[in-house]
N, C-alpha and C positions, 0 to 999 in steps of 0.2 A: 560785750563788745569792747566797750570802756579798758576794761584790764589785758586783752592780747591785744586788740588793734585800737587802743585809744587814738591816735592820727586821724584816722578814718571813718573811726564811728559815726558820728555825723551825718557824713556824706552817705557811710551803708546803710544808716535807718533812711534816709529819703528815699533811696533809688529803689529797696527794699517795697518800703509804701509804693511809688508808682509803678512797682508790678502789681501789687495788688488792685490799685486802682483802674491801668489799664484794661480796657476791655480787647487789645489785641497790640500785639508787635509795636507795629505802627503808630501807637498812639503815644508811645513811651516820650517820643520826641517833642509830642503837646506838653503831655504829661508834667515831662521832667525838659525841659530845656538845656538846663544847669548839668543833666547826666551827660549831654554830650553824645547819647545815644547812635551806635552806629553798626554796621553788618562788616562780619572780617571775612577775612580772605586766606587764601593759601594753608598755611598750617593750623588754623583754626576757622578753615571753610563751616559753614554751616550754623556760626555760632556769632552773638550778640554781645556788644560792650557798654558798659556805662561807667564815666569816670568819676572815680573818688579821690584820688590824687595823683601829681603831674603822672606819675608813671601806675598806678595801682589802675586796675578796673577791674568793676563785677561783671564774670562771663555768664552769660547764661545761653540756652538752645531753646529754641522753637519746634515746640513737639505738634507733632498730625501731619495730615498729607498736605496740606493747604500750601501754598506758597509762606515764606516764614514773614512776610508782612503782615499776613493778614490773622497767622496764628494766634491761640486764644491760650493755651498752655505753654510755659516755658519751664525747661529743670536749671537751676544755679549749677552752672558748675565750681567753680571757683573764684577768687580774688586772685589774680596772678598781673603781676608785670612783666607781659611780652612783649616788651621796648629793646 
């Protein structure tokens, strides 16, 4: 991480950890405070942000039928700045 996205490293090993930690969606925001945690809309309906820097965030999606708060699975999808 260090060597392609030294910047951010930091922040992606945390927010990284509190998925692991959390036991659902919803808890990311106990979790992690600091990630900022939050549900997008419109061109990235369906999918979950936590920030690493002013403009950078890690996407990830809430997989199963459940409502995505309460989801226990989610897949990364990317680190993108959709600012």
């Amino acid at each position: 991480m260090r060597k392609k996205r030294g910047d951010i490293a930091d922040k992606l090993r945390r927010r990284v950890n509190a998925l692991r930690t959390a036991e659902t969606v919803g808890d990311l925001s106990t979790i992690d405070p600091l990630g900022y945690w939050h549900q997008l809309h419109e061109d990235h309906a369906g999918e979950w942000a936590g920030k690493l820097s002013d403009n950078y965030r890690l996407l990830i999606r809430p997989e199963g039928d459940s409502d995505s708060w309460n989801a226990v699975t989610v897949t990364v999808i990317d680190i993108d700045d959709y600012h």
